[in-house]
N, C-alpha and C positions, 0 to 999 in steps of 0.2 A: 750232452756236452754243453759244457758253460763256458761263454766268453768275456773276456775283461770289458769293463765300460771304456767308450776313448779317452784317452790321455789328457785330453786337448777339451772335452765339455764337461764343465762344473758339474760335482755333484750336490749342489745345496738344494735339497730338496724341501719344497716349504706348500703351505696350503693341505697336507694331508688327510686323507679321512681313512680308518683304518674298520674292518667289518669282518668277522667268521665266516670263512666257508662255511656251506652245509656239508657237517660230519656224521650227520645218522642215516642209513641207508632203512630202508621200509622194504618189508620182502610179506605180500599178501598171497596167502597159499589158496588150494581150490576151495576149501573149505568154508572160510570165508575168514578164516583166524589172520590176524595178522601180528610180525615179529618186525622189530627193529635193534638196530645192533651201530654201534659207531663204527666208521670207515678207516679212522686212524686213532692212534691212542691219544693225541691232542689237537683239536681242533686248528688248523692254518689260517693265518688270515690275507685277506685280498686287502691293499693297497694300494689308494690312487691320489698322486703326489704331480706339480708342475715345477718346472725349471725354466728360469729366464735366461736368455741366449740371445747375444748379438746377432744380428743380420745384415751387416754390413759389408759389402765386396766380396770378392770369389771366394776368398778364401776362411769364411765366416763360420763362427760355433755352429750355429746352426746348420750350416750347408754337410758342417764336420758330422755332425748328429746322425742326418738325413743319410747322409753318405756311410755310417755306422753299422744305422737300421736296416738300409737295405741291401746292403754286400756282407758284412761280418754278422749280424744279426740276424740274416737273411729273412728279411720282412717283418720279424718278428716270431720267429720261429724255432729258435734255440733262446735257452735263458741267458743271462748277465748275471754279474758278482758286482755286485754296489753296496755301498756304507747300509749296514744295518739299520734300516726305519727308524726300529722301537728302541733298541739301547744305544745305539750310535758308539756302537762298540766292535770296531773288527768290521767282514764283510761278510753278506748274507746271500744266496741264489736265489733270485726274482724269474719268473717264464709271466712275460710280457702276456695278457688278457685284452685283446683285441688289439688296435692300430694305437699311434699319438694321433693327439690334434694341438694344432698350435695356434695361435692370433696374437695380432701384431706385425707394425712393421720391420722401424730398426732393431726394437727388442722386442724377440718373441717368447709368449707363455708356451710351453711345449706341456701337455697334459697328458699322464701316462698312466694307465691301470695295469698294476702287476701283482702278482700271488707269489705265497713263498713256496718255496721246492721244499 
């Protein structure tokens, strides 16, 4: 189940570095022969992109974020639909690849690793 990104925090995502999963599975028998075979017919790529976000008062992008990630997102645990990386074309499903990290005060870098669905 995939959830919408909030309304409320920017999607301009900038600073990206984009990288292939590993798509060949390796299967070594008793023998000592070994087979490898691709896992999907086109390799997915991982995704790690940061967004700057206000932090100012209660009711601040960031807080919106945070409050996002961990009730509708549930810690990171269901995917999101966000603007497509690579063609910025339409919206693509991302499943979030461990926590954010953010730094900064008023404006925060929020850093996110995500893979495509």
């Amino acid at each position: 189940m995939a959830v919408a990104w909030h309304p409320d925090v920017n999607k301009k995502a900038y600073g990206m570095d984009t990288a292939p999963m590993e798509n060949v599975e390796r299967v070594e028998f008793e023998s000592g022969k070994a087979r490898t075979f691709l896992k999907n017919t086109a390799a997915k790529k991982t995704h790690s992109f940061m967004l700057k976000m206000d932090d100012v008062g209660d009711n601040s992008e960031y807080k919106k974020f945070v409050a996002w990630w961990e009730y509708t997102l549930l810690g990171g645990s269901l995917s999101f639909y966000f603007p497509d990386l690579i063609t910025h074309d339409g919206y693509t499903e991302y499943r979030p690849i461990g926590t954010y990290s953010a730094t900064g005060q008023k404006w925060k870098e929020v850093s996110i690793t995500v893979e495509e669905m």
